[in-house]
MIDOKE-68738 format. One record per residue: x, y, z of N, C-alpha, C in turn; residue number from 1. Coordinates in nm, 2 decimals. Example, Ala and Ser with C-alpha at 12.3 -4.5 7.8 and 13.67 -1.06 7.14 Angstrom:
- n.xx | n.yy | n.zz | ca.xx | ca.yy | ca.zz | c.xx | c.yy | c.zz | resi
- 1.32 | -0.57 | 0.78 | 1.23 | -0.45 | 0.78 | 1.32 | -0.33 | 0.78 | 1
- 1.28 | -0.22 | 0.71 | 1.37 | -0.11 | 0.71 | 1.29 | 0.00 | 0.79 | 2
REM end
This chain:
- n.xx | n.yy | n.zz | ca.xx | ca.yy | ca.zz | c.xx | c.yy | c.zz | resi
- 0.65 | -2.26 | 5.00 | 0.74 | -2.28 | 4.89 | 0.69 | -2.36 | 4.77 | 1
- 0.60 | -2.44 | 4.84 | 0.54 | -2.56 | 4.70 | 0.43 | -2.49 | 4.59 | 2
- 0.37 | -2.38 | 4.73 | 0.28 | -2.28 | 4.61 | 0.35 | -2.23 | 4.52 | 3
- 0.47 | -2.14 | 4.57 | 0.54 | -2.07 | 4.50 | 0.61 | -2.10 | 4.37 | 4
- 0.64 | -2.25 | 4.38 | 0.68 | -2.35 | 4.27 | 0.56 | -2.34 | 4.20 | 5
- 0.47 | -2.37 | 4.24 | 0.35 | -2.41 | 4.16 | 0.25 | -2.29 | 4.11 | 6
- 0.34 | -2.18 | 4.13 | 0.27 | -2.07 | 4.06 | 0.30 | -2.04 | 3.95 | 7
- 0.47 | -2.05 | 3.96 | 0.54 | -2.01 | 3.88 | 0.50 | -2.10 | 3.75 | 8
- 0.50 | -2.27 | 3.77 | 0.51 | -2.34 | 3.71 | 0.39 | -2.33 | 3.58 | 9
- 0.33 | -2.29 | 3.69 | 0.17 | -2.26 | 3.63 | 0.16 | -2.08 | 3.51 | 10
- 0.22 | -2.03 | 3.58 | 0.25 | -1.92 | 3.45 | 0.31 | -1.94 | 3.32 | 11
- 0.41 | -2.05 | 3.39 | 0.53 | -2.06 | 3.22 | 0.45 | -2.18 | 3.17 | 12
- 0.37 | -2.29 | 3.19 | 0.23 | -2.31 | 3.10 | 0.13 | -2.23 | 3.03 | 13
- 0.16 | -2.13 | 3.10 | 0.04 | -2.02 | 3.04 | 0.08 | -1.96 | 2.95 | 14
- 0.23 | -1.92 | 2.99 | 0.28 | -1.84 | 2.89 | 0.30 | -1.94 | 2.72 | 15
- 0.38 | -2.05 | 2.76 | 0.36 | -2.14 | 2.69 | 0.25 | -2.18 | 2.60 | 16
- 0.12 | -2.19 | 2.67 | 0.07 | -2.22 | 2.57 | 0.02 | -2.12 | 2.49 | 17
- 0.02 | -1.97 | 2.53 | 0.01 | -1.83 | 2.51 | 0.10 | -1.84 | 2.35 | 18
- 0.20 | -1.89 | 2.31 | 0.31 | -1.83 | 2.25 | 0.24 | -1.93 | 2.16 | 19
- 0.23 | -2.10 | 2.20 | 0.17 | -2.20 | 2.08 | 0.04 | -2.21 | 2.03 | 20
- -0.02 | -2.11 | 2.09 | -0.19 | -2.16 | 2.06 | -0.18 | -2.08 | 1.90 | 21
- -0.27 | -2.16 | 1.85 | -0.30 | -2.13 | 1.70 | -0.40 | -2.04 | 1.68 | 22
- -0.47 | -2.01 | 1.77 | -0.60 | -1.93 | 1.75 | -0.55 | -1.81 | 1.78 | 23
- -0.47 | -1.78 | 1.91 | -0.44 | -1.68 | 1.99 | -0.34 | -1.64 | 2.04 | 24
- -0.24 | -1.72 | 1.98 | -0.12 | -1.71 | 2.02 | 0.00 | -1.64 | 1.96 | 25
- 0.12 | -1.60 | 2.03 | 0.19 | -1.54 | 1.92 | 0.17 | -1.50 | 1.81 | 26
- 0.21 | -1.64 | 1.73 | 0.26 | -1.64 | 1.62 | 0.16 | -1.52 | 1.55 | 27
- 0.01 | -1.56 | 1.61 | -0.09 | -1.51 | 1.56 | -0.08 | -1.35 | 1.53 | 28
- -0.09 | -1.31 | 1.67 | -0.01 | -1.15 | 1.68 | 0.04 | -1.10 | 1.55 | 29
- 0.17 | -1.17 | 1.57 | 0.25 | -1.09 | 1.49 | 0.25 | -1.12 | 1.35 | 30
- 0.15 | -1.21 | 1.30 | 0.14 | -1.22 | 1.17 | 0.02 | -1.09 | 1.18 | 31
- -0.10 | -1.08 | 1.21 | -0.20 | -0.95 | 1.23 | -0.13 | -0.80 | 1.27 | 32
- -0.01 | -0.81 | 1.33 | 0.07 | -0.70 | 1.32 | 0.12 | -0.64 | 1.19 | 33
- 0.23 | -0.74 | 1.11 | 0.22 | -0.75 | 1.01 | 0.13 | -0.70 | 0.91 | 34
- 0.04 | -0.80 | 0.92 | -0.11 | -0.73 | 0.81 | -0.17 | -0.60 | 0.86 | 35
- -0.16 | -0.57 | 0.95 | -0.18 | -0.38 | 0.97 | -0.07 | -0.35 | 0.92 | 36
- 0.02 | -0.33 | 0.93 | 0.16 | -0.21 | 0.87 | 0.11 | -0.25 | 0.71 | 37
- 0.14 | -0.35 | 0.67 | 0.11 | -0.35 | 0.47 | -0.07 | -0.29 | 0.46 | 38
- -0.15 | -0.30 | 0.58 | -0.29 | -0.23 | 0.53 | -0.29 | -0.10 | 0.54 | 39
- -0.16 | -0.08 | 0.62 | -0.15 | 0.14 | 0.67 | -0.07 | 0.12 | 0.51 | 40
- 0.02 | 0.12 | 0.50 | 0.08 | 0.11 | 0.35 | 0.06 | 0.15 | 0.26 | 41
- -0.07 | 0.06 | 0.22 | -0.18 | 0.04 | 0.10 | -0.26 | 0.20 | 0.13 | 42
- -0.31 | 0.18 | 0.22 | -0.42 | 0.29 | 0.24 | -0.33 | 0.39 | 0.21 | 43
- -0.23 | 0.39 | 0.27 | -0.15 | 0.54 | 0.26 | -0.08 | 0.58 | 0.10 | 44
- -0.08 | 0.45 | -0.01 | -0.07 | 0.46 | -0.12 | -0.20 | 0.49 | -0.19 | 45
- -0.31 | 0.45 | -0.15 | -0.44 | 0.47 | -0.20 | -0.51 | 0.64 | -0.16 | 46
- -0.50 | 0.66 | -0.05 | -0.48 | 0.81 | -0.01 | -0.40 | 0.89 | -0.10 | 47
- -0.27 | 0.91 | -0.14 | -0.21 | 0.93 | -0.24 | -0.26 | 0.96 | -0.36 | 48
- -0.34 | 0.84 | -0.39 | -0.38 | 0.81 | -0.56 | -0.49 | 0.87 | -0.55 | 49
- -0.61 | 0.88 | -0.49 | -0.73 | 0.97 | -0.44 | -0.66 | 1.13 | -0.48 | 50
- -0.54 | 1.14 | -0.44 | -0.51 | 1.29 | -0.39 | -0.49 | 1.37 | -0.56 | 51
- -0.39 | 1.24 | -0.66 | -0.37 | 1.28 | -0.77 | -0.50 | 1.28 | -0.84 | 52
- -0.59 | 1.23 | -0.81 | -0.72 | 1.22 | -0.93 | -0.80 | 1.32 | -0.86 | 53
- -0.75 | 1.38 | -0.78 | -0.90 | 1.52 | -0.69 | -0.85 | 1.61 | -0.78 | 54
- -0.72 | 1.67 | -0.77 | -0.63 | 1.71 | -0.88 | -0.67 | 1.74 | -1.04 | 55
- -0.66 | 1.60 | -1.07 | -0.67 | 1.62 | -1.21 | -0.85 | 1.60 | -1.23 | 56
- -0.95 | 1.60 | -1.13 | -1.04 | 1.65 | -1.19 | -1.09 | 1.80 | -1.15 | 57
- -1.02 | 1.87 | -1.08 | -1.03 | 1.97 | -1.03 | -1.00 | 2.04 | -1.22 | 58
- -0.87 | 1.98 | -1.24 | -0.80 | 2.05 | -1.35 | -0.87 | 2.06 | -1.50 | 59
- -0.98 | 1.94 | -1.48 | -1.04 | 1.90 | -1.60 | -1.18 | 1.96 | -1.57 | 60
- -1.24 | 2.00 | -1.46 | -1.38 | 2.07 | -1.42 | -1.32 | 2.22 | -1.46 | 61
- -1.21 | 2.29 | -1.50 | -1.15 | 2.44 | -1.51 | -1.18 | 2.41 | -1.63 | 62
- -1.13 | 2.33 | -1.72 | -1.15 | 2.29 | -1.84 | -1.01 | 2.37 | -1.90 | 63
- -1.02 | 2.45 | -2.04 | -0.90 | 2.44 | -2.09 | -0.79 | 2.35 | -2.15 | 64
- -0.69 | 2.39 | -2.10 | -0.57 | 2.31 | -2.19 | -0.57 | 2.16 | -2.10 | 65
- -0.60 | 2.14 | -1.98 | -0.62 | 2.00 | -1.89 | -0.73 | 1.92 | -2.00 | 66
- -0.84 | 1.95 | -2.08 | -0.95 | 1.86 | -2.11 | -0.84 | 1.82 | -2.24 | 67
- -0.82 | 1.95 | -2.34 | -0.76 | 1.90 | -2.49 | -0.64 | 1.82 | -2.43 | 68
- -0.55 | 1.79 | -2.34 | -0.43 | 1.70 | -2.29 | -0.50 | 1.56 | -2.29 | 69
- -0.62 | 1.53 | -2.16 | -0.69 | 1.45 | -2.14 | -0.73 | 1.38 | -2.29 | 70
- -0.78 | 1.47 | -2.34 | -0.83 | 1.36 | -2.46 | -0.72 | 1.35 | -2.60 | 71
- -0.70 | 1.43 | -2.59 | -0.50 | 1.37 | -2.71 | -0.49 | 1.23 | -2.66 | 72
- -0.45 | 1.25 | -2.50 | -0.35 | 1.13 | -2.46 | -0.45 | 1.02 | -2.41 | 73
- -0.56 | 1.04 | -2.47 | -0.71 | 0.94 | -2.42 | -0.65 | 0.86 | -2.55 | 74
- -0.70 | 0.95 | -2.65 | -0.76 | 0.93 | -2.82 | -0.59 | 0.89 | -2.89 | 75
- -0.50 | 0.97 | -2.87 | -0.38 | 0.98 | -2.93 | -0.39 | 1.07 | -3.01 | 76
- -0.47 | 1.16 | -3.01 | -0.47 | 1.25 | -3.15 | -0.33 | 1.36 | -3.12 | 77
- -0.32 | 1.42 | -3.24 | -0.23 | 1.51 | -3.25 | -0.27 | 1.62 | -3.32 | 78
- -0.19 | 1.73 | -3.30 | -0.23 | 1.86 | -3.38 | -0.13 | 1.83 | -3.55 | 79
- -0.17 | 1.91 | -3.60 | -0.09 | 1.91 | -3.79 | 0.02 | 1.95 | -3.75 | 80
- 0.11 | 1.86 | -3.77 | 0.24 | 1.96 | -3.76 | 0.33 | 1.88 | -3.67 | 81
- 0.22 | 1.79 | -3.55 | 0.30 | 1.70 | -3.49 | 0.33 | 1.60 | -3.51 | 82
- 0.43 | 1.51 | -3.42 | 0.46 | 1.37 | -3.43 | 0.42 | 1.33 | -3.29 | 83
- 0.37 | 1.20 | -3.30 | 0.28 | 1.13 | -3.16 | 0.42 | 1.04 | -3.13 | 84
- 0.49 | 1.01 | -3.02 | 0.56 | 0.95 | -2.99 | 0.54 | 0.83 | -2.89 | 85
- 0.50 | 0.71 | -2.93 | 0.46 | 0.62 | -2.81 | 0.59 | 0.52 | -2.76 | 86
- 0.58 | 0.59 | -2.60 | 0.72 | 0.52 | -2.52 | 0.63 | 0.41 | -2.44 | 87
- 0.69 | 0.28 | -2.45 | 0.65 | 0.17 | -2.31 | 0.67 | 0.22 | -2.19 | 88
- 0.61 | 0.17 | -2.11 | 0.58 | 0.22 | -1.96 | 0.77 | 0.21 | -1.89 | 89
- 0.76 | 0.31 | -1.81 | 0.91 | 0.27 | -1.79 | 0.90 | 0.20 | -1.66 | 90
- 1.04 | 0.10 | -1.68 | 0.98 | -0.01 | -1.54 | 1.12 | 0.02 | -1.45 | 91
- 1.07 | 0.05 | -1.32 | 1.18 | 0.09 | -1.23 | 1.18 | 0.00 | -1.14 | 92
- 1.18 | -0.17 | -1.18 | 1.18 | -0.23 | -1.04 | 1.37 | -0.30 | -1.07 | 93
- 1.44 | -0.25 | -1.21 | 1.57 | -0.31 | -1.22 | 1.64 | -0.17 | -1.22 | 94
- 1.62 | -0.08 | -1.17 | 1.64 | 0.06 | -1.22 | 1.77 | 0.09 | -1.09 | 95
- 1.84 | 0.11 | -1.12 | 2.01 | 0.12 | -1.04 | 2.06 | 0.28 | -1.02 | 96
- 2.03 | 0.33 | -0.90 | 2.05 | 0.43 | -0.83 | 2.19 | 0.43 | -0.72 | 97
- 2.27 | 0.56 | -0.81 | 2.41 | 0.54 | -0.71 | 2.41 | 0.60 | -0.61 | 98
REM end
């Protein structure tokens, strides 16, 4: 019975100190859990952004109307006849959806 005590006693130390150690413990875990999900995230937004620029140089190696776009909206130039209209970036982080 006294082992039995003393096994037990001896695990919930272990676990214990399992949960507080600073190197290896919990807390540690789940903060490195954390920092994978926002590094899948990222990557998974950077995969994305890769995806639009394969895209638009696929569109700009065809050449045509993709290169004269690219460089208007590089340069700002305009054709005779037009008006160049410059809008601020639109910011959607106060932007209210019903």
């Amino acid at each position: 019975m006294k082992a039995l005590l003393l096994a037990a006693a001896l695990a919930v130390a272990a676990l214990v100190y399992a949960s507080f150690d600073a190197d290896a413990g919990l807390g540690t875990w789940l903060r490195l859990r954390a920092e994978l999900r926002e590094s899948q995230a990222r990557n998974s937004g950077l995969r994305a952004g890769i995806a639009t620029l394969e895209q638009e140089e696929g569109a700009l190696r065809r050449g045509g109307f993709a290169v004269e776009r690219a460089i208007r909206e590089e340069l700002g130039f305009v054709r005779e006849g037009e008006t160049l209209l410059r809008l601020p970036p639109a910011d959607h982080s106060s932007a209210r959806f019903p």
